[in-house]
Rosetta silent file (secondary structure, phi, psi, omega in degrees, C-alpha in Angstrom):
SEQUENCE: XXXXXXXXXXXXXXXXXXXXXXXXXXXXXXXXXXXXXXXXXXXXXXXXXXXXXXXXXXXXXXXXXXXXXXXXXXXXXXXXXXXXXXXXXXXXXXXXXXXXXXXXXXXXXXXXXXXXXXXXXXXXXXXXXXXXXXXXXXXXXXXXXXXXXXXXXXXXXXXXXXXXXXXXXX
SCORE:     score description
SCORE:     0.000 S_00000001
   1 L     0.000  144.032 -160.874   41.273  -54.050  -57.292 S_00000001
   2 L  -131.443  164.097  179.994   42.862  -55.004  -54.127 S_00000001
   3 L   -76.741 -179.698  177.259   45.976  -57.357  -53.699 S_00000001
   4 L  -156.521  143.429  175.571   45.593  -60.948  -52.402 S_00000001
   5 L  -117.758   50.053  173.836   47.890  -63.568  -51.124 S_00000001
   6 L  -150.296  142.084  170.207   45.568  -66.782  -51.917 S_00000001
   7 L  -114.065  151.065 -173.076   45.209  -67.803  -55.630 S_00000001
   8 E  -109.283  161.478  161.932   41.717  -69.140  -56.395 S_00000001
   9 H   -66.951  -29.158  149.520   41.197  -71.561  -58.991 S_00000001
  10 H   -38.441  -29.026 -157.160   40.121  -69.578  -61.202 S_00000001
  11 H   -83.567  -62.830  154.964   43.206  -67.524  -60.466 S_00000001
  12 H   -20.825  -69.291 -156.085   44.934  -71.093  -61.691 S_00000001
  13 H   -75.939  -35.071  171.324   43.240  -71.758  -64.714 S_00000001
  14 H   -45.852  -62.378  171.477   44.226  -67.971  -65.973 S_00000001
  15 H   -90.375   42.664  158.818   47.867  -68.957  -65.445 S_00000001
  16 H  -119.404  -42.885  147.060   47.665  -72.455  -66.413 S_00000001
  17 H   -39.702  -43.198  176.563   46.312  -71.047  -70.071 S_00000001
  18 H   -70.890  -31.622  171.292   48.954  -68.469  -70.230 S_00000001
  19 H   -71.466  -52.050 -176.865   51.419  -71.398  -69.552 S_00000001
  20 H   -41.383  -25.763 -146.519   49.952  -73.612  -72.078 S_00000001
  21 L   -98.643    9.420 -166.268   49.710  -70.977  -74.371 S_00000001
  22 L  -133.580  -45.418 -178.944   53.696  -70.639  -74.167 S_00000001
  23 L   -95.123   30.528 -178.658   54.483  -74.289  -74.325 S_00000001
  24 L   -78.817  -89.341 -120.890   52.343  -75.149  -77.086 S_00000001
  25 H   -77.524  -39.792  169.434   54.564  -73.723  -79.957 S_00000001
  26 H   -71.480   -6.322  179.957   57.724  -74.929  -77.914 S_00000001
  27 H   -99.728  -37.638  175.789   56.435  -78.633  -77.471 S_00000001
  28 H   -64.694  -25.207 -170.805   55.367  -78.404  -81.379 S_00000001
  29 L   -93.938 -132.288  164.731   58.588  -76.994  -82.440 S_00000001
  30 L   -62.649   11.411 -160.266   62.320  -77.948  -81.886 S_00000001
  31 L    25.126   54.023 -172.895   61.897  -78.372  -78.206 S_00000001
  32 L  -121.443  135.465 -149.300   65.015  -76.237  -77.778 S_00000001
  33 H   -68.744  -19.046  176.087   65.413  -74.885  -74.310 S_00000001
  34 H   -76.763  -17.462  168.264   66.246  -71.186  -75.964 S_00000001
  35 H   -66.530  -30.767 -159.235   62.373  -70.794  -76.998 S_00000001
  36 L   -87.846  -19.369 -148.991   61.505  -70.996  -72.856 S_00000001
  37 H   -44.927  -47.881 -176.455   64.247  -68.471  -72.405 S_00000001
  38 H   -58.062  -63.433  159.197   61.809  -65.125  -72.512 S_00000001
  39 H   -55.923   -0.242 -178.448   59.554  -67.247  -70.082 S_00000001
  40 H   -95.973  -26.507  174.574   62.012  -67.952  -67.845 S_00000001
  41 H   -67.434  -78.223 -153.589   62.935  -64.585  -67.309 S_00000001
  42 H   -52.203  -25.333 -178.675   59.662  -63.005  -66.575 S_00000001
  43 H   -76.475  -28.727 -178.552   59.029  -66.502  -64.354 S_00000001
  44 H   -90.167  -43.560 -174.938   62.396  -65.795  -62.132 S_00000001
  45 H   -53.182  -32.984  171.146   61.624  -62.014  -62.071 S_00000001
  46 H   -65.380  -45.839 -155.881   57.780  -63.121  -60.251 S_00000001
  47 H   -70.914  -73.108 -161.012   59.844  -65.780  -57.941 S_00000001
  48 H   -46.552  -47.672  163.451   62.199  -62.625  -56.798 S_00000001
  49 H   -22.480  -58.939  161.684   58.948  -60.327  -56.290 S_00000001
  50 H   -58.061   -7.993 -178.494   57.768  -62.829  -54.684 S_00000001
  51 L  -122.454   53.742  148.665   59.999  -63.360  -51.789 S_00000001
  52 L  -106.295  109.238  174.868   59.358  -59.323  -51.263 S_00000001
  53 L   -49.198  -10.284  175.160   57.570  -58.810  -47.948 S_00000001
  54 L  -169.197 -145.177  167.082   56.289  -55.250  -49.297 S_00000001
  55 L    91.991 -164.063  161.405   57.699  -52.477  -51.707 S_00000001
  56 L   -97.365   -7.213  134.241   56.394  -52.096  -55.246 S_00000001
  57 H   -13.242 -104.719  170.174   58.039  -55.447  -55.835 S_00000001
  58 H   -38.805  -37.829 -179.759   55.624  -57.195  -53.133 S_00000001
  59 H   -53.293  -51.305 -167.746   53.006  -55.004  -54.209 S_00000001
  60 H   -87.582  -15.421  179.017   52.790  -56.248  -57.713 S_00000001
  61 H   -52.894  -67.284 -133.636   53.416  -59.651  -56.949 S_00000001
  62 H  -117.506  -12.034 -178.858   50.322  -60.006  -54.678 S_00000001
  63 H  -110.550  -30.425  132.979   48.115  -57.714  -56.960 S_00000001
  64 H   -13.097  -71.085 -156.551   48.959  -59.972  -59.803 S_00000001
  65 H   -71.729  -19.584  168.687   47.262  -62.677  -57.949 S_00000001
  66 H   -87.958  -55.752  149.355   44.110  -60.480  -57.770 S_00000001
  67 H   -17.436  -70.348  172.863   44.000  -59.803  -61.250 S_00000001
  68 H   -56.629  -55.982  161.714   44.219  -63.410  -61.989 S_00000001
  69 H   -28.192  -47.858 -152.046   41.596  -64.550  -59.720 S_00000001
  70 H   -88.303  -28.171  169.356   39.299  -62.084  -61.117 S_00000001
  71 H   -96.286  -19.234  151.957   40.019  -63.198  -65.026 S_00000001
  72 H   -47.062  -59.541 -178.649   40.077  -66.617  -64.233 S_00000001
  73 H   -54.700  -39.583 -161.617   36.892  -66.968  -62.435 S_00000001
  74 H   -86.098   -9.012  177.583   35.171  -64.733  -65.474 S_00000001
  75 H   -86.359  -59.807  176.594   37.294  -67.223  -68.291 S_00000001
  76 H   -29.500  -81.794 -172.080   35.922  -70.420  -66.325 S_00000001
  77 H   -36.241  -81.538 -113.055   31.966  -69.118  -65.760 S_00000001
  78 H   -98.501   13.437  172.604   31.830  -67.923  -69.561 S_00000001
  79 H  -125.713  -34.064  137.523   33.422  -71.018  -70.702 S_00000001
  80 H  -123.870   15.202 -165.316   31.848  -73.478  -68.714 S_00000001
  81 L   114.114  -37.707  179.953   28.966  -72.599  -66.706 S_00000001
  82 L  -101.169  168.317  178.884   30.884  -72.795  -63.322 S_00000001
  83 L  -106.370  100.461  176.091   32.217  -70.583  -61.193 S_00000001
  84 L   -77.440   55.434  168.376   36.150  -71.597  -60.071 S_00000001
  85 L   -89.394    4.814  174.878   36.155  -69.541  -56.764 S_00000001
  86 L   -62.053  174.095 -166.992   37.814  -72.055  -54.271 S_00000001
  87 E  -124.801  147.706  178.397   40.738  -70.538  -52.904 S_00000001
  88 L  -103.253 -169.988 -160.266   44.244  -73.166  -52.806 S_00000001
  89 L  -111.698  126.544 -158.991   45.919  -73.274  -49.875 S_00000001
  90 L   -59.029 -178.367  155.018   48.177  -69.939  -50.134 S_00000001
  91 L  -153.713  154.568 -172.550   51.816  -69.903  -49.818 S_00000001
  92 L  -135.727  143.453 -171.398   54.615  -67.529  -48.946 S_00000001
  93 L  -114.400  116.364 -173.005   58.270  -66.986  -49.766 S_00000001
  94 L  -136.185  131.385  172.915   59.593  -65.273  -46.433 S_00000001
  95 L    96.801   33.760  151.674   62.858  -64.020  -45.184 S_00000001
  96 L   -63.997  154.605  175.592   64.621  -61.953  -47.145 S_00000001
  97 L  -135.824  157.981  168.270   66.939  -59.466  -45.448 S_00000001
  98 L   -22.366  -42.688  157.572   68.290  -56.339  -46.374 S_00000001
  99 L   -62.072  -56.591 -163.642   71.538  -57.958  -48.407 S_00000001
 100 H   -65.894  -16.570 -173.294   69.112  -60.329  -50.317 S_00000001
 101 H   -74.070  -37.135  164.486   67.241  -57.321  -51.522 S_00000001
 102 H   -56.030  -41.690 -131.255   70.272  -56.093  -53.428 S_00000001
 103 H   -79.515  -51.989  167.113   70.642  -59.221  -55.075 S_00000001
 104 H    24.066  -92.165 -178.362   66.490  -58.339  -55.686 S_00000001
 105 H   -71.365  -45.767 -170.798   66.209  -54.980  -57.173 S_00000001
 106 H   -66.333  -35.593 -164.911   69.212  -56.146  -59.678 S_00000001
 107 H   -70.585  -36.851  161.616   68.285  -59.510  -60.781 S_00000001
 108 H   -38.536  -74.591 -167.409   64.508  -57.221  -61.255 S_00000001
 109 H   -60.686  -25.231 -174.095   66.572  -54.618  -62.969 S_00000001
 110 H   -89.484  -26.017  176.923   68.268  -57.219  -65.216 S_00000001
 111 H   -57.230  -44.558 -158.570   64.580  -58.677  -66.594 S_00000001
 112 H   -75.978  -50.508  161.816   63.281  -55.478  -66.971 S_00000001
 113 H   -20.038  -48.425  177.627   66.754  -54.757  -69.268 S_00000001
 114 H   -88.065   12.161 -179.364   65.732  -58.117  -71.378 S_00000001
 115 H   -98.578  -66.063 -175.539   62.051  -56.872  -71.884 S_00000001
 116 H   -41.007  -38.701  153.488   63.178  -53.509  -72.831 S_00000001
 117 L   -66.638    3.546 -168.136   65.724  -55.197  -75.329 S_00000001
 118 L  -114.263  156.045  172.781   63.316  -58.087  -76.587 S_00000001
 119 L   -87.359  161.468 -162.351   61.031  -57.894  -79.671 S_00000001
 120 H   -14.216  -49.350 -161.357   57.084  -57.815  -79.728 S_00000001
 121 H   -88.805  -15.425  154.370   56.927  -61.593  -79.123 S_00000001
 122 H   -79.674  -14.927  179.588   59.006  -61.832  -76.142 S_00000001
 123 H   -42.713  -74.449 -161.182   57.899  -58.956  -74.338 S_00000001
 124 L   -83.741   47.913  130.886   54.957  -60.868  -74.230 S_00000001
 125 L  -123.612    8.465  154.784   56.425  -64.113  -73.083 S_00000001
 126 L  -106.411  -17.250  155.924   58.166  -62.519  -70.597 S_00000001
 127 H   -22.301  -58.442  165.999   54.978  -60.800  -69.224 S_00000001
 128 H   -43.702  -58.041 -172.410   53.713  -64.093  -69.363 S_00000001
 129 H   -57.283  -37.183  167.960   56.292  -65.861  -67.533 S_00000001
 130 H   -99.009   -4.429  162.073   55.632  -63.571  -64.766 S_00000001
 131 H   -58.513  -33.060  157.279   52.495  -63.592  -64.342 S_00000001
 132 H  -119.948   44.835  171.708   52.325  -66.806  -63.845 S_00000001
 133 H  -116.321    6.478  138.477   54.882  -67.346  -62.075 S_00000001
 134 H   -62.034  -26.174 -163.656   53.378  -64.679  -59.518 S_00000001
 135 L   -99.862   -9.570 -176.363   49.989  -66.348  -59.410 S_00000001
 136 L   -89.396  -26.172 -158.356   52.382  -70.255  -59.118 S_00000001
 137 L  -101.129    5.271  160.756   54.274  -68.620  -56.258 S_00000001
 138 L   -97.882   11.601  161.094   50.712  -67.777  -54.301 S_00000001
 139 L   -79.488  155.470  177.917   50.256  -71.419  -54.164 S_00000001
 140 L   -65.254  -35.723  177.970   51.762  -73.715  -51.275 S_00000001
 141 L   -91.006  -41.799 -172.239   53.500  -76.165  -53.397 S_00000001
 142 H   -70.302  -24.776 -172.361   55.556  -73.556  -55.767 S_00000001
 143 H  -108.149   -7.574  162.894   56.158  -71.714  -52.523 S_00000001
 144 H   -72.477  -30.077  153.604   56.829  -74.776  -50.501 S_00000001
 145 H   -35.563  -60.498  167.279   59.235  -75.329  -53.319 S_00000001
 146 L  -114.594   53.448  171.452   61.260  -72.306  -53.493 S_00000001
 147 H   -63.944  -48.926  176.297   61.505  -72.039  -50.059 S_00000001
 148 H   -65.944    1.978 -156.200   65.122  -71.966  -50.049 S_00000001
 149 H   -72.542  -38.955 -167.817   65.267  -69.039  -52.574 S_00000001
 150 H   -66.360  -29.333 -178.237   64.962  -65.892  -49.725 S_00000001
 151 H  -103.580   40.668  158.787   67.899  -67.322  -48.119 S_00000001
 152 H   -95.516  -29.173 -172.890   70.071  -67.930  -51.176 S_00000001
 153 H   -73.210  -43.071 -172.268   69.417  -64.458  -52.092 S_00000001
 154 H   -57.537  -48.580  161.729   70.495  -63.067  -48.344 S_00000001
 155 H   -43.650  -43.503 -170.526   73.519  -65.452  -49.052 S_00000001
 156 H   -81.565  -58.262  177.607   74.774  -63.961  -52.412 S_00000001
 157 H   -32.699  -62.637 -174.204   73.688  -60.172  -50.913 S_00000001
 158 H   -47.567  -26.008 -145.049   76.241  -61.070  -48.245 S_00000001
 159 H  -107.913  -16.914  163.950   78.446  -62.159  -50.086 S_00000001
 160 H   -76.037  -26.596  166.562   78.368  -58.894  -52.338 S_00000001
 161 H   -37.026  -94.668  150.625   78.406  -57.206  -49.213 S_00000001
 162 H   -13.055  -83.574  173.422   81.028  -58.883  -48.047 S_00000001
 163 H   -33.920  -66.488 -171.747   83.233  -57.860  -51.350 S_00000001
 164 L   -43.501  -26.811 -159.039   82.008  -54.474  -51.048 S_00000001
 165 L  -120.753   -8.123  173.149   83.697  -54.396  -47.456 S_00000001
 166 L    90.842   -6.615  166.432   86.642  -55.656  -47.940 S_00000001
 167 L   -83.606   89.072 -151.839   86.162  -59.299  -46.394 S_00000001
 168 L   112.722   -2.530 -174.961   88.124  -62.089  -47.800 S_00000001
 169 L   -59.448  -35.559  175.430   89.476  -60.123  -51.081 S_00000001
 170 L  -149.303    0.000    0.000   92.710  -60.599  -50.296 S_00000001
């Protein structure tokens, strides 16, 4: 299995099921915004992955997106007949720097805290959440979207930095 930086439709339709499949029980139930919360993690933990240019971060990110392709296209064929191999027109989250990287590995480090701390059924909504929010961020519009995220992150790193250095504390 090799990584990919293009989601296919098939690649789509896997994580457009996995989404449905999360806001079903929250659009039938109380709508209350603490049901997304488990997806929301695992969906911001994909968007920081995603605006990693390599690592095992970037790695998994972009090997997601292979993964998906390859169980999409095989949910589509065996469900209808077709094959959902166009490719969408890719996108990229670019320009992180070395401060933003900090903010990175923690805000990473804090999901992976709330998986390790969540019970059976959140695990697996925050798996969910990032999966597809790895396979939304190899699209053009989710990554045309969060464009501004690598340099908000570069911003806060600086600004931790910053602290860390003694500039502006007092």
């Amino acid at each position: 299995m090799t990584g990919t930086t293009t989601a296919t439709l098939g690649g789509l339709l896997a994580a457009l099921v996995i989404l449905v499949a999360n806001l079903h029980p929250w659009y039938r139930g109380g709508r209350e915004m603490k049901q997304l919360a488990a997806f929301g993690k695992g969906f911001t933990g994909a968007a920081l992955a995603a605006a990693c240019p390599g690592g095992i971060l970037g790695w998994a990110h972009t090997h997601t997106g292979g993964i998906a392709n390859g169980a999409g296209t095989s949910l589509g064929k065996g469900a209808t007949g077709t094959t959902p191999g166009s490719t969408l027109t890719s996108g990229r989250l670019t320009g992180l720097g070395v401060s933003g990287a900090i903010v990175v590995v923690l805000g990473v480090l804090l999901v992976a805290l709330a998986y390790k701390a969540a019970g059976k059924a959140d695990k697996r909504r925050i798996v969910g959440g990032a999966f597809v929010g790895s396979v939304f961020l190899l699209t053009a519009g989710v990554a045309g979207a969060l464009t501004w995220l690598p340099g908000a992150l570069n911003g806060a790193g600086d600004a931790v930095v910053g602290m860390f250095q003694g500039a502006g504390v007092l």
